[in-house]
VMD Tcl script that builds the backbone (N, CA, C; Angstrom):
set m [mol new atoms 441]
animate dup $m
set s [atomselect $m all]
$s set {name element resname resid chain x y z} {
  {N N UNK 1 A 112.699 18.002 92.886}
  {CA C UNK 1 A 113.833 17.192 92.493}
  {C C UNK 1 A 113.605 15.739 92.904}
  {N N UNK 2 A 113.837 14.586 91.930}
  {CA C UNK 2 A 113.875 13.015 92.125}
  {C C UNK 2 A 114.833 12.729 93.196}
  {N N UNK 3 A 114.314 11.932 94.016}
  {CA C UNK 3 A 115.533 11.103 94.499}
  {C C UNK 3 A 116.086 9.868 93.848}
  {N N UNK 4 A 117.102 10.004 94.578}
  {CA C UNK 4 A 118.406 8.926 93.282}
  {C C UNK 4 A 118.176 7.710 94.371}
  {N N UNK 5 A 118.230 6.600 93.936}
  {CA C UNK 5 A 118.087 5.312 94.320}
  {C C UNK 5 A 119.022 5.120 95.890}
  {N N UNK 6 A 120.365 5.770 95.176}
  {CA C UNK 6 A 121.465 5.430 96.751}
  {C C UNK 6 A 120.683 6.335 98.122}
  {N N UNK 7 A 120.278 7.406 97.615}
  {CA C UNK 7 A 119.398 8.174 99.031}
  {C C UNK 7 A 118.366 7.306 99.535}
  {N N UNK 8 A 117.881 6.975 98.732}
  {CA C UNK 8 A 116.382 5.638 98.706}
  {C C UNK 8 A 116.517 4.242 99.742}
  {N N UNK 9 A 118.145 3.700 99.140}
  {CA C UNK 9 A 118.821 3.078 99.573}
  {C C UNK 9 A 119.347 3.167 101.217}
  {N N UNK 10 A 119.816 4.398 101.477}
  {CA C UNK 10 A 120.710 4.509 102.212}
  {C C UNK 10 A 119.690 4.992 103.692}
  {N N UNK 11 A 118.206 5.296 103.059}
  {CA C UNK 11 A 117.256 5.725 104.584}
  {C C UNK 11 A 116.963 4.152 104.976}
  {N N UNK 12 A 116.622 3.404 103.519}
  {CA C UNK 12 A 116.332 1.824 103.481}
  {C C UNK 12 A 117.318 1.472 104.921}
  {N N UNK 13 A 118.387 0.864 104.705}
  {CA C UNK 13 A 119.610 0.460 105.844}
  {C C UNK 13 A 119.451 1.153 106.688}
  {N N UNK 14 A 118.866 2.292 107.144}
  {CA C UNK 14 A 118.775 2.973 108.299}
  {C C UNK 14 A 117.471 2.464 109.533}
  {N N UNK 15 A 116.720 1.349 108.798}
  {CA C UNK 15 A 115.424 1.327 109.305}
  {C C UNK 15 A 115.733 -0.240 109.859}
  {N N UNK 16 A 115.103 -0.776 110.778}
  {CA C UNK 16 A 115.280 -1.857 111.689}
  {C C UNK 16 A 115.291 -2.952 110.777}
  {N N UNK 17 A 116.077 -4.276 110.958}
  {CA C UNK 17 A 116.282 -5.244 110.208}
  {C C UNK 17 A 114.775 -5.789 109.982}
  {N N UNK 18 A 114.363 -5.853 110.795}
  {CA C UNK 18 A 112.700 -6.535 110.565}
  {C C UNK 18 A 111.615 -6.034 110.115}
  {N N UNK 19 A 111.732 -4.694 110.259}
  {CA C UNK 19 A 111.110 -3.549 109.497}
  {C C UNK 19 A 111.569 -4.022 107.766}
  {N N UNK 20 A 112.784 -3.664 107.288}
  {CA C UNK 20 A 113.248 -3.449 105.978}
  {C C UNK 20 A 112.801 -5.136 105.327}
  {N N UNK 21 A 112.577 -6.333 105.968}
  {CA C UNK 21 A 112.314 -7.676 105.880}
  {C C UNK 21 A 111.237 -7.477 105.014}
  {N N UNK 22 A 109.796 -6.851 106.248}
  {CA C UNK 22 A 108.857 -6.775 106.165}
  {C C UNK 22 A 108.727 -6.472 104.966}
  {N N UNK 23 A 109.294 -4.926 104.127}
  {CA C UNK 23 A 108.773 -4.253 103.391}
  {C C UNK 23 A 110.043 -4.753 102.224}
  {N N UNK 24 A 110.956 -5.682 102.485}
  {CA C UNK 24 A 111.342 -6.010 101.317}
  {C C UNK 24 A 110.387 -7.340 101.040}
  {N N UNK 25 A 109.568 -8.134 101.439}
  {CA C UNK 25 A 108.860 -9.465 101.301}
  {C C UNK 25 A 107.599 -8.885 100.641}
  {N N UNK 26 A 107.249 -7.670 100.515}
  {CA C UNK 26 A 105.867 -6.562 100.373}
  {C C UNK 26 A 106.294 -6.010 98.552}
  {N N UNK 27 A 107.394 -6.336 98.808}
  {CA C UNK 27 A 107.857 -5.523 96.755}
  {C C UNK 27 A 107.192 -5.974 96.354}
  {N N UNK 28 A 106.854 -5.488 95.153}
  {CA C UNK 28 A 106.660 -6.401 93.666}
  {C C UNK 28 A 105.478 -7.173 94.184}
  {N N UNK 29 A 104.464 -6.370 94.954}
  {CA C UNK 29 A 103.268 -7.415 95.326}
  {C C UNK 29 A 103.617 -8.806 96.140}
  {N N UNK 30 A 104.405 -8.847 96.669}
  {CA C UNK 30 A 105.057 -9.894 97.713}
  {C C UNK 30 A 105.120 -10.671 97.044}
  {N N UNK 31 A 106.032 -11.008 95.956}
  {CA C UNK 31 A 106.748 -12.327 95.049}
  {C C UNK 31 A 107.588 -12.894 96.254}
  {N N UNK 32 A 108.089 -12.242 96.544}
  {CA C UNK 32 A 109.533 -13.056 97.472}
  {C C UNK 32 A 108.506 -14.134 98.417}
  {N N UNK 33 A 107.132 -14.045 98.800}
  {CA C UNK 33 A 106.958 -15.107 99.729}
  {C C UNK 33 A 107.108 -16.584 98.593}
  {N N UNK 34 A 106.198 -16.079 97.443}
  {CA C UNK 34 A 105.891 -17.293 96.579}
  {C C UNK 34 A 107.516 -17.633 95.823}
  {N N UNK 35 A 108.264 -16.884 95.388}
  {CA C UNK 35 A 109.320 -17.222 94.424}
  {C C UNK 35 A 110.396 -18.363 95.278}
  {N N UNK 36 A 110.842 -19.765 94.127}
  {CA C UNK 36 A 111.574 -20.656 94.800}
  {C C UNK 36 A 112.820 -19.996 95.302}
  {N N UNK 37 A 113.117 -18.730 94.487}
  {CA C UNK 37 A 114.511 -18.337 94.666}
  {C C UNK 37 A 114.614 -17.713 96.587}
  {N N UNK 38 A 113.772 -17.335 96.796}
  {CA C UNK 38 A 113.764 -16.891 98.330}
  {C C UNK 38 A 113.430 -17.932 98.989}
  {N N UNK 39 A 112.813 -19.104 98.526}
  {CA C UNK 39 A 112.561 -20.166 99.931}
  {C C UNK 39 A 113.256 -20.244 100.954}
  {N N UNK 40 A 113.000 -20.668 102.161}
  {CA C UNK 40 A 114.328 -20.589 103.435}
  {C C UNK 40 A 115.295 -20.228 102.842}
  {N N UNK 41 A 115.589 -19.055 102.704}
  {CA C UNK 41 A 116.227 -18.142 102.717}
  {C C UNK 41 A 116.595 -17.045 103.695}
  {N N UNK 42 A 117.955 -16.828 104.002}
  {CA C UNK 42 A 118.180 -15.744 105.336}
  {C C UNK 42 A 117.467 -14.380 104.922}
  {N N UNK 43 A 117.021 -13.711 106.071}
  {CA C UNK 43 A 116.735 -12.911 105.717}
  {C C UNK 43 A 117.189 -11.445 105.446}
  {N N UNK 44 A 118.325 -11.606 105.409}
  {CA C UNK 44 A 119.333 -10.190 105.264}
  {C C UNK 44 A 119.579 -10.760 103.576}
  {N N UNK 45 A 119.439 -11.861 103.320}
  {CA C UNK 45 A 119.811 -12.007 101.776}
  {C C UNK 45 A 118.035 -11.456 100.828}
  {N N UNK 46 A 117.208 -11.713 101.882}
  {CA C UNK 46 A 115.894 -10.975 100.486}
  {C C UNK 46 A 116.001 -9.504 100.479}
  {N N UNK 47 A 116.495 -9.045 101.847}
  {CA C UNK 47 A 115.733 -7.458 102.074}
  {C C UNK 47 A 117.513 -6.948 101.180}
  {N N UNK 48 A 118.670 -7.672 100.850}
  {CA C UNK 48 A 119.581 -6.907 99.722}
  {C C UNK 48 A 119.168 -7.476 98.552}
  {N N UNK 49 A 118.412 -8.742 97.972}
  {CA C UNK 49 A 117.907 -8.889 96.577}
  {C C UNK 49 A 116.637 -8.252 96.343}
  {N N UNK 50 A 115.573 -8.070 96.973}
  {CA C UNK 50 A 114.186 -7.270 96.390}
  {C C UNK 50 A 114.636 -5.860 95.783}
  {N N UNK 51 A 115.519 -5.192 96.830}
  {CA C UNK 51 A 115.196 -3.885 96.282}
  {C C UNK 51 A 115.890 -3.639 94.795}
  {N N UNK 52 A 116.443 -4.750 94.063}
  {CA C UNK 52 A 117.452 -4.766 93.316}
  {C C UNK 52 A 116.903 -5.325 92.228}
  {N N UNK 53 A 115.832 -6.091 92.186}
  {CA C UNK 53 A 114.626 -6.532 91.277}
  {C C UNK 53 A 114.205 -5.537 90.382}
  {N N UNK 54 A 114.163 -5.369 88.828}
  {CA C UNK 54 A 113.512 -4.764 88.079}
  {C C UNK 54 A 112.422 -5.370 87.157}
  {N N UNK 55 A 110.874 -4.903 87.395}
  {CA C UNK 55 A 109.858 -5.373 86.976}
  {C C UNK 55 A 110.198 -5.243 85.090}
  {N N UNK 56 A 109.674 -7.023 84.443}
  {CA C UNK 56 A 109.912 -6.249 83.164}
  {C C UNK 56 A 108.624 -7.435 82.456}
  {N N UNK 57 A 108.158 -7.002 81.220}
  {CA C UNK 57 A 107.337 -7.979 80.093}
  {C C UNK 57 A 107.493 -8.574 79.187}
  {N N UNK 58 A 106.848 -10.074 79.063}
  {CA C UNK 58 A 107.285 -10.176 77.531}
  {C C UNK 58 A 106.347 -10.436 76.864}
  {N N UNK 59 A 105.823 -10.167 76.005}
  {CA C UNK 59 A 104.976 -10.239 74.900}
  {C C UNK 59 A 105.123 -11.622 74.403}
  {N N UNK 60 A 103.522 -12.398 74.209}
  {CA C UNK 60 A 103.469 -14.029 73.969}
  {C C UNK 60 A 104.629 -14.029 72.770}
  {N N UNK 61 A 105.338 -15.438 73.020}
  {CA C UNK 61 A 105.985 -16.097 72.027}
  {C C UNK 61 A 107.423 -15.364 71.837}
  {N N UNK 62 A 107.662 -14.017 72.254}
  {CA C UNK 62 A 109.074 -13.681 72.148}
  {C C UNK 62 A 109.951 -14.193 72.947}
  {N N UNK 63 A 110.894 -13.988 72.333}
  {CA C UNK 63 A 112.461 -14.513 73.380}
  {C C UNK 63 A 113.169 -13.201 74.274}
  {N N UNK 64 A 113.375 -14.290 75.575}
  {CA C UNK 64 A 114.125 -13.654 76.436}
  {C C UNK 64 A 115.392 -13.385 76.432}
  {N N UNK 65 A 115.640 -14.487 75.515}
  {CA C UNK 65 A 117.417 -14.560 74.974}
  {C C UNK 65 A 117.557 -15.749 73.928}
  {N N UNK 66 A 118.478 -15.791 73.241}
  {CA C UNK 66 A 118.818 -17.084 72.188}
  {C C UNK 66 A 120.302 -17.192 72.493}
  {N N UNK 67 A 120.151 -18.715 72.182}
  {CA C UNK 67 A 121.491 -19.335 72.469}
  {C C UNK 67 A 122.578 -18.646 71.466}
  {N N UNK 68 A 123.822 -18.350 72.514}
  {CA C UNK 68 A 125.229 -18.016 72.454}
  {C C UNK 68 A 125.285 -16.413 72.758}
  {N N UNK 69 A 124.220 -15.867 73.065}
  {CA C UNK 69 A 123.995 -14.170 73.418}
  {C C UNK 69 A 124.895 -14.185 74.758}
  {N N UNK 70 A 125.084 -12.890 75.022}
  {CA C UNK 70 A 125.919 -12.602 76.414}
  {C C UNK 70 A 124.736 -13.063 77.565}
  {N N UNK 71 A 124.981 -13.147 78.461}
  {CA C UNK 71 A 124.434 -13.888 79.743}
  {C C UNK 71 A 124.401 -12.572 80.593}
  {N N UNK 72 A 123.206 -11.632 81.063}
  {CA C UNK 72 A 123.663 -10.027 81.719}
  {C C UNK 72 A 122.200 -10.029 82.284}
  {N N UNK 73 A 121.550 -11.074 82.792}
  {CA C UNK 73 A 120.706 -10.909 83.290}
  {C C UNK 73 A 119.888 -12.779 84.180}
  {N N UNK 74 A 119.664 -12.546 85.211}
  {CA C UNK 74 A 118.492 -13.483 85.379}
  {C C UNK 74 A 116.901 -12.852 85.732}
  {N N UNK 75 A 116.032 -14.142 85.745}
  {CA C UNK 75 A 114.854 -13.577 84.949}
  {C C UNK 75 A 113.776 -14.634 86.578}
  {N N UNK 76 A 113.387 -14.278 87.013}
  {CA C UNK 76 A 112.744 -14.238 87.807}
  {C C UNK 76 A 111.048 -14.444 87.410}
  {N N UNK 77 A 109.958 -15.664 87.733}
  {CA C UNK 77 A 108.987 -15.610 86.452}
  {C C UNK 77 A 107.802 -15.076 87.669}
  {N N UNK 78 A 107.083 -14.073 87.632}
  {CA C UNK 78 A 106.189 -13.823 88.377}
  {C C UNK 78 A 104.879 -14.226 88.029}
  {N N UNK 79 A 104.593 -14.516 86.602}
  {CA C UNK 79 A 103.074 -14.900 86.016}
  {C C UNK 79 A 103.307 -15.490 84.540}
  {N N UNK 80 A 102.940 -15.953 83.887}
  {CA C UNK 80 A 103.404 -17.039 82.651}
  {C C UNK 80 A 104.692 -18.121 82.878}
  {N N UNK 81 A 104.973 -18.481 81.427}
  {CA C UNK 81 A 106.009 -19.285 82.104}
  {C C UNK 81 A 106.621 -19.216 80.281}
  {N N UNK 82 A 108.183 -19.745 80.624}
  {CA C UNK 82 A 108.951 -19.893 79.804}
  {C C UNK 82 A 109.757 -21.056 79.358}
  {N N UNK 83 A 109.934 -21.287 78.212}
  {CA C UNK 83 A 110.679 -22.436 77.201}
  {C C UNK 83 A 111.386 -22.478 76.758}
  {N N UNK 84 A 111.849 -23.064 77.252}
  {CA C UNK 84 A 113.962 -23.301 76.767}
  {C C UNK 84 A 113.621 -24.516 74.970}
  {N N UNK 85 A 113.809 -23.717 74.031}
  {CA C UNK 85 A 113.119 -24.370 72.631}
  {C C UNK 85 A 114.373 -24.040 71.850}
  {N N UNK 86 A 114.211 -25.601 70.586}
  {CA C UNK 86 A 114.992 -25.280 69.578}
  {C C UNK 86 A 114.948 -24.555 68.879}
  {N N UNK 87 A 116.123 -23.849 68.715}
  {CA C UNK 87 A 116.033 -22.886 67.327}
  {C C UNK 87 A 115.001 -22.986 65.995}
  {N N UNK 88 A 115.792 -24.053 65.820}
  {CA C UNK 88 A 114.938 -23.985 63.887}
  {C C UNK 88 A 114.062 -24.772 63.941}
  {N N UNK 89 A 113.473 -25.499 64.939}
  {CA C UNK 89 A 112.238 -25.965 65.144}
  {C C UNK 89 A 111.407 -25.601 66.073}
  {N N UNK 90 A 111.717 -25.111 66.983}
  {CA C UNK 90 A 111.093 -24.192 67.953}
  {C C UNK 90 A 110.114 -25.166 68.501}
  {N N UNK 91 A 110.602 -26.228 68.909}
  {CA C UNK 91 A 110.234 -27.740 69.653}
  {C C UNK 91 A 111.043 -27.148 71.525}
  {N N UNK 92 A 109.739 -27.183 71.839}
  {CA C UNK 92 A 110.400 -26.734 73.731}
  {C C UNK 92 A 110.352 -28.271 74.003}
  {N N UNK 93 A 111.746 -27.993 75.152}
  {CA C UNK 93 A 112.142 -28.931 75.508}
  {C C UNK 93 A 112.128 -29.166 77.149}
  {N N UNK 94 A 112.143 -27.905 77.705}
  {CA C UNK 94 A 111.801 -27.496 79.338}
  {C C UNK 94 A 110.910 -26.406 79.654}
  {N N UNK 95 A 110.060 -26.300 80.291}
  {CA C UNK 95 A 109.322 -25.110 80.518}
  {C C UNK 95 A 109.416 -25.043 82.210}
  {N N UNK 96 A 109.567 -23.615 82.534}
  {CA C UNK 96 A 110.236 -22.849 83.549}
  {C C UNK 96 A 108.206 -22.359 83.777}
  {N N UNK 97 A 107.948 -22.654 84.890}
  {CA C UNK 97 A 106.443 -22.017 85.280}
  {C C UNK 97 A 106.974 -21.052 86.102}
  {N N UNK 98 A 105.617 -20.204 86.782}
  {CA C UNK 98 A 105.387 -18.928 87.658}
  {C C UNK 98 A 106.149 -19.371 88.881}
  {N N UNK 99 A 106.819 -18.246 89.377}
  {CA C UNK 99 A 107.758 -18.554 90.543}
  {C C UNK 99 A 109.442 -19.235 90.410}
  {N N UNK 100 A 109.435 -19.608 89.563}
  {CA C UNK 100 A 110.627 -20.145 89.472}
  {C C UNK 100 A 111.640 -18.844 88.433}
  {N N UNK 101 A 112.720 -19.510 88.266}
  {CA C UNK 101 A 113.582 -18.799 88.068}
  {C C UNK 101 A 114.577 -19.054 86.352}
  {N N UNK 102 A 115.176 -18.253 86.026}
  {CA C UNK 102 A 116.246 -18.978 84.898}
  {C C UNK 102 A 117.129 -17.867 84.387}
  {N N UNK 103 A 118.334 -18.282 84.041}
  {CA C UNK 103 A 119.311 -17.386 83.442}
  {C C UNK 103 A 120.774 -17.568 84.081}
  {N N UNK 104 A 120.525 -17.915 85.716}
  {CA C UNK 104 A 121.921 -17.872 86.424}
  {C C UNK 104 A 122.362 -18.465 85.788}
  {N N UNK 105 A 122.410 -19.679 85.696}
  {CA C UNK 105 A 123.831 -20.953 84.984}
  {C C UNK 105 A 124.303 -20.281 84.345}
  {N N UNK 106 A 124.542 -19.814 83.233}
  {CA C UNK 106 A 125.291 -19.265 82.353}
  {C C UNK 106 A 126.203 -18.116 82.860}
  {N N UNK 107 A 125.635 -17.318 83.903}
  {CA C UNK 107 A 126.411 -16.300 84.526}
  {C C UNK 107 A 126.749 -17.062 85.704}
  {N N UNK 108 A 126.841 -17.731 86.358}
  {CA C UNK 108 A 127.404 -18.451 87.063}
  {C C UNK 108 A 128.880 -19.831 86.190}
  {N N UNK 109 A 128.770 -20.016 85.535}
  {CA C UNK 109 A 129.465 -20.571 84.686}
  {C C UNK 109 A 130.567 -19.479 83.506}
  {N N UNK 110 A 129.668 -18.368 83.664}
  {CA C UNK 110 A 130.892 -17.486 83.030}
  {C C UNK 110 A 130.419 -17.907 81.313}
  {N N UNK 111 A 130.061 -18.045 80.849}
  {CA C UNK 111 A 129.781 -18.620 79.238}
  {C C UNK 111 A 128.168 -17.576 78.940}
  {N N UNK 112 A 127.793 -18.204 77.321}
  {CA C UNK 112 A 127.240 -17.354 77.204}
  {C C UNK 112 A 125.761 -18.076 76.967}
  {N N UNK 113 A 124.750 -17.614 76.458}
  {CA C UNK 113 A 123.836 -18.197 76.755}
  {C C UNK 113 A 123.091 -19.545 76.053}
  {N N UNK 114 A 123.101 -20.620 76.675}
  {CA C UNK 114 A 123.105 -21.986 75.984}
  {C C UNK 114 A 121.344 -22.434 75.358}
  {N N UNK 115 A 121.255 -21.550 75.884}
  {CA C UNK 115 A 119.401 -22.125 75.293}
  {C C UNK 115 A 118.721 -20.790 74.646}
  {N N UNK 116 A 117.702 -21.300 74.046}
  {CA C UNK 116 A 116.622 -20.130 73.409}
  {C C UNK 116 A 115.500 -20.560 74.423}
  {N N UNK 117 A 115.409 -19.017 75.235}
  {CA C UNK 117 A 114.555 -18.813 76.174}
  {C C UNK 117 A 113.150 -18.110 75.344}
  {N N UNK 118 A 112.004 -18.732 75.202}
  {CA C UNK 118 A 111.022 -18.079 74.715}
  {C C UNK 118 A 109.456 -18.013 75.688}
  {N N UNK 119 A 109.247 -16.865 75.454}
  {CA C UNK 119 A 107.523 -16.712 76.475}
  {C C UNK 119 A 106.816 -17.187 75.607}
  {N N UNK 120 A 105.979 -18.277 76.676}
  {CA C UNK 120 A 104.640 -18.568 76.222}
  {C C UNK 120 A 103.189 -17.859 75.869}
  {N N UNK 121 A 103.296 -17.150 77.211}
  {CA C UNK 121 A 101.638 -16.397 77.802}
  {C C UNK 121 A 102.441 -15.049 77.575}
  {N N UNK 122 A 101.978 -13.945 77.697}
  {CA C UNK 122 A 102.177 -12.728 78.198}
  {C C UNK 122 A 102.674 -12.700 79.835}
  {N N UNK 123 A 104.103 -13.271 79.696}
  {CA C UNK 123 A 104.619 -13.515 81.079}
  {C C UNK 123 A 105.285 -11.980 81.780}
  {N N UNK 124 A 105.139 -12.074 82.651}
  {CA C UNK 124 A 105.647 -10.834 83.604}
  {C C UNK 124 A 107.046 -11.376 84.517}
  {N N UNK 125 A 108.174 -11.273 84.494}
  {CA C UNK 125 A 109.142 -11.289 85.115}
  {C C UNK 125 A 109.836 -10.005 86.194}
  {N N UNK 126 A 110.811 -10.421 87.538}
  {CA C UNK 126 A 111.747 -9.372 87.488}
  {C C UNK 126 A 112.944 -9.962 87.166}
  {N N UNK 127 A 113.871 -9.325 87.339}
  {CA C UNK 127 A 115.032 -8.904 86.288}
  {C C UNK 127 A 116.134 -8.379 87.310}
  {N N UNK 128 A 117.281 -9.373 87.533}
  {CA C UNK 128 A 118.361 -9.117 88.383}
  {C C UNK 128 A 119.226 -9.061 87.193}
  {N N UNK 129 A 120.686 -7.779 87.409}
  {CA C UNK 129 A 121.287 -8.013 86.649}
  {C C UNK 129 A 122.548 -8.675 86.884}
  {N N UNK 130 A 123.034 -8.970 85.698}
  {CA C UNK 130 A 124.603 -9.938 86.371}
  {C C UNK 130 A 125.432 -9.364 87.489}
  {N N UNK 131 A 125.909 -7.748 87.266}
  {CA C UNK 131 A 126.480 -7.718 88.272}
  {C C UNK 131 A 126.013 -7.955 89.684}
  {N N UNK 132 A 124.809 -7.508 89.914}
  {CA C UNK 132 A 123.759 -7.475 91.332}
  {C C UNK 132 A 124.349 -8.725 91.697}
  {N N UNK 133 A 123.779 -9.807 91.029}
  {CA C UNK 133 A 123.418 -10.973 90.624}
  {C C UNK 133 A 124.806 -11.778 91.871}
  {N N UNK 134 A 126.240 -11.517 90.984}
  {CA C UNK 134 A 127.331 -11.899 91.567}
  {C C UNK 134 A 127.839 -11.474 92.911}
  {N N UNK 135 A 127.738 -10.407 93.031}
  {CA C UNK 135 A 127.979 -9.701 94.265}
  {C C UNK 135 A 126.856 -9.925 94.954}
  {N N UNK 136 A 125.715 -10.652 94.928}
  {CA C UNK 136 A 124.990 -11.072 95.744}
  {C C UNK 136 A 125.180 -12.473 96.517}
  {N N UNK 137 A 125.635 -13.297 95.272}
  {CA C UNK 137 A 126.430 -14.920 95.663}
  {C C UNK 137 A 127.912 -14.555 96.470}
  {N N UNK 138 A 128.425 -13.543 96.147}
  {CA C UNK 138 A 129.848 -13.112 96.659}
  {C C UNK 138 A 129.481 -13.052 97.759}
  {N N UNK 139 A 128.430 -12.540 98.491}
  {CA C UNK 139 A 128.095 -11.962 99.974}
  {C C UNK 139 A 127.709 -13.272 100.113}
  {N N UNK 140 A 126.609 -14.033 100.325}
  {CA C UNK 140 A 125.715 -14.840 100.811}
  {C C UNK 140 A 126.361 -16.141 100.332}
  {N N UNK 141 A 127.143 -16.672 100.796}
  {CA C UNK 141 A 128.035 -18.223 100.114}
  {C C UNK 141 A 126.811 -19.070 100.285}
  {N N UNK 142 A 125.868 -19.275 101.605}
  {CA C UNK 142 A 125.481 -20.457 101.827}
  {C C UNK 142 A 124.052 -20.611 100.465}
  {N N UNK 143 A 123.707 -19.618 100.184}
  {CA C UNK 143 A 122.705 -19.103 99.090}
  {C C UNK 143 A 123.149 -19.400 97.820}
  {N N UNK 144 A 124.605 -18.911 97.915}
  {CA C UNK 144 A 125.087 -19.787 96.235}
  {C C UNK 144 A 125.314 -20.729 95.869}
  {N N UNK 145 A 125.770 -21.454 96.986}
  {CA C UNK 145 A 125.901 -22.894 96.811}
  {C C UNK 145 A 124.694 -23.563 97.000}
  {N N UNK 146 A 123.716 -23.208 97.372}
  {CA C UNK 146 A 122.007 -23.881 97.241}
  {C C UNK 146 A 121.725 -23.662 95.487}
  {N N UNK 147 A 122.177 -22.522 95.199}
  {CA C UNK 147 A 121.141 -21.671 93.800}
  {C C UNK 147 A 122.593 -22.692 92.995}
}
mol reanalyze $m
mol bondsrecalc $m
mol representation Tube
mol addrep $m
């Protein structure tokens, strides 16, 4: 029989704060040292965002989202990078490199999504979802008001 994530979870919190640090900074091939989103950052706020990270791909040139879509995710860039581009010209106007981040504003603002997010390279992201996302700024004020 699988174990379900909350059992997974719940030995997780059972194990020493510096222990669970360790092995939340170790996910995902240790992104959290390199990603801007963890820079000085407390550390009770990485070891509740890593485990909450879902690894995902995008295939060159597709979109991550187009402007006015619902906003139900931020996107975390672990390798390629991404372009906030016009629609009907598909002229990029910002590009988001490895390590950095994109998607909050819009779920932080409550609206829906204002840009066409498109991959360049065969980029590899993780993937927080909105709710995580909020109830993570809900806990950690001094973190939301930085992000």
């Amino acid at each position: 029989m699988g174990s379900v994530w909350s059992d997974k979870y719940s030995l997780f919190a059972e194990l020493p704060k510096q222990l669970r640090y360790e092995i939340a900074t170790s996910m995902h091939n240790g992104v959290a040292n390199d990603l801007i989103f963890f820079m000085n950052k407390d550390p009770s706020f990485v070891i509740d965002v890593m485990p909450l990270l879902k690894p995902c791909l995008n295939s060159n040139q597709s979109f991550l989202y187009r402007e006015g879509e619902h906003a139900d995710e931020v996107y975390f860039i672990v390798k390629g990078k991404i372009d906030l581009t016009l629609l009907n010209s598909g002229i990029s106007y910002k590009t988001y490199l490895t390590n950095s981040y994109l998607g909050e504003i819009e779920i932080l603002c409550k609206c829906n999504r204002l840009d066409n997010a498109q991959g360049t390279d065969d980029a590899e992201f993780l993937v927080l979802a909105k709710h995580d996302f909020i109830t993570i700024m809900n806990e950690f004020h001094a973190e939301a008001v930085e992000i």
